[in-house]
N, C-alpha and C positions, 0 to 999 in steps of 0.2 A: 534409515533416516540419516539425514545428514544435521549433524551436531555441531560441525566445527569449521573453519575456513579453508583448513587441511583437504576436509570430507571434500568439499565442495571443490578443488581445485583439482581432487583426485577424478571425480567425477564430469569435471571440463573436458578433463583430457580424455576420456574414456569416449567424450564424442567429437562431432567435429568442428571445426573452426569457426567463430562468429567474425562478424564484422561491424567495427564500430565505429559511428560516423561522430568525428568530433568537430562541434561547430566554433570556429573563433581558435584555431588549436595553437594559437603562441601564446599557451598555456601551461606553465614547467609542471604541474599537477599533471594537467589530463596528456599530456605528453608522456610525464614520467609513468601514466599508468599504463598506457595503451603498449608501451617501451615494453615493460612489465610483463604484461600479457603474450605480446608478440614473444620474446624469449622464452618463457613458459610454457609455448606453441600450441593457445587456447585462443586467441585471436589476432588479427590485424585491424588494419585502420584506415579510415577514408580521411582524410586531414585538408579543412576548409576554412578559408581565410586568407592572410598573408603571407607570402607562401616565402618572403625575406624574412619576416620575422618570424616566419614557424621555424623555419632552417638556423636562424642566428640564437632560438632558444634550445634547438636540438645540440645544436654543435656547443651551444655552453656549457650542456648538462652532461651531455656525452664524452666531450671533445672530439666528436668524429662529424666528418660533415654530407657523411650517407646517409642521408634519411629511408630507414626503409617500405615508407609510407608514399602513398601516392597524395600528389597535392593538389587541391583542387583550387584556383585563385578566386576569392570574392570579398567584399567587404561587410561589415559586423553583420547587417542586417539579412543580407543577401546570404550571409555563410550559415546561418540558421535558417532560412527560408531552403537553402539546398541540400542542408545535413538532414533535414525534417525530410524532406523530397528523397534521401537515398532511402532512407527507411521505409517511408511510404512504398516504395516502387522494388522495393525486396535486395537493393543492393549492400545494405546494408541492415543489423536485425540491431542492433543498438543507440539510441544513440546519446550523447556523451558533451557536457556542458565545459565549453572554455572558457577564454578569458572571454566573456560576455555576459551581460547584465543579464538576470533573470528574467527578468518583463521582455525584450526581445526575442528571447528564447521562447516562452512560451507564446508569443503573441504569434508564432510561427505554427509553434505544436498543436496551437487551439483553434486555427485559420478554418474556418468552416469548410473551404471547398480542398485546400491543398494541407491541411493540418492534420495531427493523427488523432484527434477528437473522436471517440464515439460517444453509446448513449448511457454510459457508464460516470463515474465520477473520479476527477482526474485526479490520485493521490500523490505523494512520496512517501518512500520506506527508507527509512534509515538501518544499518542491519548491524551490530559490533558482536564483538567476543569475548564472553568474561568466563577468564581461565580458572576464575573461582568454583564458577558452578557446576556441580556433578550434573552427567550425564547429557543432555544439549545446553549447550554453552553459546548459541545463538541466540539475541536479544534483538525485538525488532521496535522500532519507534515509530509511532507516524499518527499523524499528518504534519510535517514538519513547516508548511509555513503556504503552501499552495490553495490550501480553504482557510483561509484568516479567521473564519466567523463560524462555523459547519453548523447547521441546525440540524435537528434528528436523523431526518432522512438522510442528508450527506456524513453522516457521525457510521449509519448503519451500512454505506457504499464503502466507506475508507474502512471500516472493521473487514469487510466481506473480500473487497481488495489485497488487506496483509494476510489475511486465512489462508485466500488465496495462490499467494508467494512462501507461506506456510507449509502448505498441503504440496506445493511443487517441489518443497524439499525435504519431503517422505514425513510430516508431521500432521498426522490426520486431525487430531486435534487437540489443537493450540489453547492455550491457556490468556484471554485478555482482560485485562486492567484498565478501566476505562478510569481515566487521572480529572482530574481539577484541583483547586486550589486547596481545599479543605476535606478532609477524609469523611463529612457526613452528609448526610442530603441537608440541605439547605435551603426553604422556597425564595431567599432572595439570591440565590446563584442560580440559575437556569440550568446550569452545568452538572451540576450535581444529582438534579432533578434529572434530565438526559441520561445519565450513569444508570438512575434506578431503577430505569422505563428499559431500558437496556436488560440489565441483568437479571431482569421481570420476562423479559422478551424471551432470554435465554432460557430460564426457568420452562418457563413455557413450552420451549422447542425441545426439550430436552426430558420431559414430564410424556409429550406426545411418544416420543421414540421409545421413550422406556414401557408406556402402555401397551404399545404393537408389538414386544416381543411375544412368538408365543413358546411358553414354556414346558409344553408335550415334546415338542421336535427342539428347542435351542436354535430354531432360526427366527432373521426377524423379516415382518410383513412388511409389507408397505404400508404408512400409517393413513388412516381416514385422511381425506384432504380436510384439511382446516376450515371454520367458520372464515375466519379471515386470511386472504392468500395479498400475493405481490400482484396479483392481476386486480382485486378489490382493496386494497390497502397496501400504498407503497412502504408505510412505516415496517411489514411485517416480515421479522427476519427467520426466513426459510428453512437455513440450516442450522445446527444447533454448536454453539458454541461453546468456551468457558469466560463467563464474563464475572469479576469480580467486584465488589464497591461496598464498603465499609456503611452500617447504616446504624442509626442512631437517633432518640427524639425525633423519630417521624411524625408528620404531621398527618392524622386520618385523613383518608377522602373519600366521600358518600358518594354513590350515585345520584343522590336526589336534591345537592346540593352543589354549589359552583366547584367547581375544580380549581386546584392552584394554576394550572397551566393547561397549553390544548395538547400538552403532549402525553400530560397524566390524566387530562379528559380521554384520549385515544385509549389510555394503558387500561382503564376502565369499564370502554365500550365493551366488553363482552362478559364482562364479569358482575354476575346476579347477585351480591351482597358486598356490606361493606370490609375496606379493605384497607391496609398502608402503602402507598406508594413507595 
């Protein structure tokens, strides 16, 4: 498993070279990263935009006036419609935000016909290192500002999302903390309520899996398919995670009575007595 930013760069190396298309790149960040990288000899760089000012921020940072990047000339909007276009078309497998507003950038990324849009839900992962923590010392954050508002279904895409870039760095599984404002459920915070329905869900996924081991052989089966799947209920999260959330002065909720929310009417629908959400 990879733990640490070390791991991970040792492991760059061990394959081969990406390529990453920076949109807007007279950007001393994403310059200085891609700089970075290419020395490292884990990637290169497709560099789109102004191709005076990319060179007049290389050579400031540098003071050399070789860029070893190929420059592609366009303006703001155009250099995020082309850097989205190398990715799309496999010339590039990254790509990589300059000096350009965020809403351009993505108004490109999300372009229905020429954008890298699927039917998925479009997150950011945030990813740091705290040299504090024994044993993986990789910490991931997200949604960082791309779903403003995320209502259940999009909360359980962007969970399934980081697992996912989790799992890609040999961490089967990840341990998540679904955050709000206030460490308890709360029915006037919607948020909170989300958390519990969550870590109810997880319960849930994780009660089924521990059922279908069978314990003559120590292997495990495949479990029954579920009353409720992602083909009959998009809310239902498939695989089984760790999700945590602090819970306190819960508020009961009967089947035979209104439900605080429809997300804890949902967490409900299969469950034959009464319960705390």
């Amino acid at each position: 498993m990879i733990t640490s930013f070390d791991d991970l760069l040792d492991r760059m190396r061990q394959g081969p070279r990406v390529t990453v298309a920076v949109a807007a790149a007279d950007d001393e960040a994403a310059l200085g990263a891609v700089a970075a990288a290419h020395e490292l000899g884990i990637a290169d760089a497709l560099l789109f935009g102004d191709g005076t000012r990319i060179s007049a921020v290389y050579k400031e940072m540098t003071g050399s006036p070789d860029l070893p990047f190929e420059i592609r000339e366009a303006a703001e909007e155009q250099a995020a419609r082309t850097a989205v276009a190398a990715v799309r078309s496999g010339a590039a497998q990254i790509l990589l935000k300059g000096k350009i507003k965020t809403a351009a950038l993505l108004k490109a990324v999300l372009d229905s016909e020429h954008g890298l849009r699927s039917s998925r839900q479009l997150s950011d992962l945030f990813i740091f290192e705290d040299p504090s923590r024994a044993g993986n010392k990789l910490v991931m954050i997200t949604d960082g500002g791309v779903t403003l508002k995320p209502d259940l279904k999009q909360k359980i895409e962007i969970i399934e999302n980081a697992v996912a870039v989790a799992r890609a760095l040999g961490n089967d599984s990840p341990r998540v903390a679904v955050l709000s404002a206030v460490e308890t459920v709360n029915p006037a915070l919607p948020a909170t309520i989300d958390a519990a329905v969550l870590t109810k869900m997880n319960q849930r996924a994780r009660s089924r899996a521990a059922s279908s081991m069978d314990p003559s052989r120590s292997t495990m089966r495949s479990p029954p398919k579920p009353q409720h799947s992602r083909e009959s209920n998009p809310l239902w999260l498939e695989r089984p995670i760790s999700c945590s959330v602090r819970r306190s002065n819960r508020p009961t909720c009967w089947p035979n009575r209104p439900p605080i929310s429809p997300a804890c009417a949902w967490a409900m629908s299969s469950w034959d007595r009464p319960h705390r959400c």
